[in-house]
N, C-alpha and C positions, 0 to 999 in steps of 0.2 A: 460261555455262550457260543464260541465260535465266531466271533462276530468282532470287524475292530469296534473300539469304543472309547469318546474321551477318559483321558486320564485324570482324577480326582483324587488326591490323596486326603487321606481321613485326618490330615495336621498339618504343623509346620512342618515337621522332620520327615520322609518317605521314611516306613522298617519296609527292610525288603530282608529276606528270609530266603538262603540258598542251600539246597542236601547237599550235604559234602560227599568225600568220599568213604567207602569200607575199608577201612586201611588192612587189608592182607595181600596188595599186590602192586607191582608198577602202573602208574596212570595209562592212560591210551589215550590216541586221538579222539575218541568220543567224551575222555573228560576235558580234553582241552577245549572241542567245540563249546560243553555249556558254560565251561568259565569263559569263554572269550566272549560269549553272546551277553552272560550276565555283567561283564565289566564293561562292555560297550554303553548296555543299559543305565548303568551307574553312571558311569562319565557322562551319559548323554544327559543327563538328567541333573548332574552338578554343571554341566555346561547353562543346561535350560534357567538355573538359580535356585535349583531346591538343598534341602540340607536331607544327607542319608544318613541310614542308621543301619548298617549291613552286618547280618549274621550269618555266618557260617559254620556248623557243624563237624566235625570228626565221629565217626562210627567208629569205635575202638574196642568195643567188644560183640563179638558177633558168632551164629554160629562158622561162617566162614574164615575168619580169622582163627576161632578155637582149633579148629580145623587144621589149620596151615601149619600152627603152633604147636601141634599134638606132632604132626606130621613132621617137622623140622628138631623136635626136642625142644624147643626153647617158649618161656612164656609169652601169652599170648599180647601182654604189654609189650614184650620187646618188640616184636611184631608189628604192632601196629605204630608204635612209636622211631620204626627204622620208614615204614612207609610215607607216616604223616612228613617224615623229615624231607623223605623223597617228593612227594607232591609238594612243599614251598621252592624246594630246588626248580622243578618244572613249570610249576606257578611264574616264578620269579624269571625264568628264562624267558616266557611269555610277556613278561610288560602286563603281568595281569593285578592289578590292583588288589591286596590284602585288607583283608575284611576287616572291620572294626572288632570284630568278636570270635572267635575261633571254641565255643566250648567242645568238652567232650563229653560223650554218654555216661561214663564209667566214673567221671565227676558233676554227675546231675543225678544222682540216685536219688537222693531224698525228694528234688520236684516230680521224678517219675512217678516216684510211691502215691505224692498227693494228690496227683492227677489221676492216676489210677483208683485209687479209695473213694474222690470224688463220683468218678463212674461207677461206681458200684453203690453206692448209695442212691445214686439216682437212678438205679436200673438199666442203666448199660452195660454193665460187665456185669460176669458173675464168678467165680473164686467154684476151682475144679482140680484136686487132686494137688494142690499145692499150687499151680498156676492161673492165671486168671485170665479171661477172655471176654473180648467184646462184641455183645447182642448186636449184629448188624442188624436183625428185624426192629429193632425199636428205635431206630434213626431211622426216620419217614426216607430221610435224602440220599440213602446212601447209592450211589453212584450215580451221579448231578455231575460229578466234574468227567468221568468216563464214560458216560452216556451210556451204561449200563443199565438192566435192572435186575434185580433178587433171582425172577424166573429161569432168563436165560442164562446166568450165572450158577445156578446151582444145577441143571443140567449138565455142565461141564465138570460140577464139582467133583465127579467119583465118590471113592475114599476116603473116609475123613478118621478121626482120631474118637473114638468112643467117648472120650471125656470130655467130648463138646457136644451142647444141646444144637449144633446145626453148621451142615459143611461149611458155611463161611463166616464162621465165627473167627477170627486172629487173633494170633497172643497178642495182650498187654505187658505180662507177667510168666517168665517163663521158671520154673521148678528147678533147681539146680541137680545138676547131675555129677558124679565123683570125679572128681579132678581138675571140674572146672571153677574160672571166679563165678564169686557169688557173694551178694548179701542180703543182710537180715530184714523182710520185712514182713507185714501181718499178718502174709501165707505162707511164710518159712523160706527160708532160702533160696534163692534163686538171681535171677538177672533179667533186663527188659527186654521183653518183645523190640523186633526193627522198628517198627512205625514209634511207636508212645513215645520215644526219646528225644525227636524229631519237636512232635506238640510241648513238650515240656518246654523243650528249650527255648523255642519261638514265643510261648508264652509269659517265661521268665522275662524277655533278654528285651522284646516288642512289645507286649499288651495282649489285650484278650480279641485283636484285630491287625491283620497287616494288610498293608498296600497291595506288596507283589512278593509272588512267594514263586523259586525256584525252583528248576532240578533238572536229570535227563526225564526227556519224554516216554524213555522205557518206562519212566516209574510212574505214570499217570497212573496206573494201576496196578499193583493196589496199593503201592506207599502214599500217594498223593492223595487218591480216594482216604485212604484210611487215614489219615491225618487229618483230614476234611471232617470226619466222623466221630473222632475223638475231640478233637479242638472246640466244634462247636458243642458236642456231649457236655463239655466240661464246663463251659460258657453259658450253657442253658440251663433255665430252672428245673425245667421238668422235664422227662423226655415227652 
């Protein structure tokens, strides 16, 4: 909304939900700003007498990591798992309080899958050349949290990839390509889209609702938006 506004959390417990980082490089000042803002938050909040329930994500397989790992020789687990080590070293330097939950993307595959399937039966995705993509036209909302809308977004859109019915469609489900991981699901091999891995997890780990959900404000759009679009996709009966 833009706008301050009392704090009501939907239970006893606050889920507060934070995007972690891409692990294919050393952290920077801008990741240390949003963990310190989100730990402040926390503490203030165990201060106040609420009980928390903090999740935070690892991105461990990505196109920028595959990337990094092509580019170094080495797998793209190494990679990410020499990084994740370096962000708790950093984390820990800070006095920044360790989240309750740390998963990874690359160990959520199966709730990707069923988040994704759920959207496609209900007409939000649709399954394209082995990959599968989500119908931003048929989420009325989409971009409520970016203050966007469809029109002036898709004037900027350019270029888009032929195997989508419309420029701002975003992978769920990406198609595997030779040499990289991958696994086996309805559409044949492949790995998840950035955004979906995010929803799954949150919806695993929290419920099918949270309090306060994290991250850098670069990502208001479109990881934020798109998580917004999925989450509720999956939550809702019908689009």
């Amino acid at each position: 909304t833009r706008q301050k506004e009392d704090f009501h959390p939907g239970g006893e417990v606050v889920t507060m939900y934070v995007c972690g980082i891409t692990a294919y490089d050393k952290c920077h000042v801008g990741h240390a700003m949003t963990y310190i803002i989100f730990d402040v938050i926390r503490r203030y909040l165990g201060f106040k007498g609420y009980k928390i329930k903090h999740v935070q994500n690892f991105t461990d397989i990505d196109d920028k990591i595959i990337e990094r790992a092509n580019r170094l020789g080495i797998l793209p687990a190494e990679l990410a798992n020499k990084y994740v080590d370096q962000y708790f070293a950093d984390m820990d330097a800070l006095n920044i309080q360790r989240a309750d939950i740390y998963p990874r993307a690359s160990e959520e595959i199966p709730e990707v899958i069923e988040v994704i399937q759920s959207l496609v039966v209900k007409g939000y995705a649709y399954e394209s050349e082995g990959s599968v993509y989500f119908r931003v036209r048929n989420f009325l909302d989409y971009g409520k949290l970016s203050h966007r809308n469809l029109s002036e977004m898709i004037s900027k859109a350019g270029t888009y990839e032929e195997k989508k019915e419309y420029p701002l469609d975003f992978a769920l489900w990406k198609a595997s390509k030779p040499g990289e991981p991958s696994w086996e699901s309805p559409w044949g091999r492949g790995r998840p889209g950035w955004h979906i891995e995010c929803s799954a997890m949150a919806l695993k780990y929290l419920g099918n609702t949270i309090d306060i959900h994290g991250g850098g404000q670069d990502l208001v759009f479109p990881h934020h938006e798109n998580e917004i679009a999925q989450s509720e996709g999956f939550t809702r009966e019908t689009p």
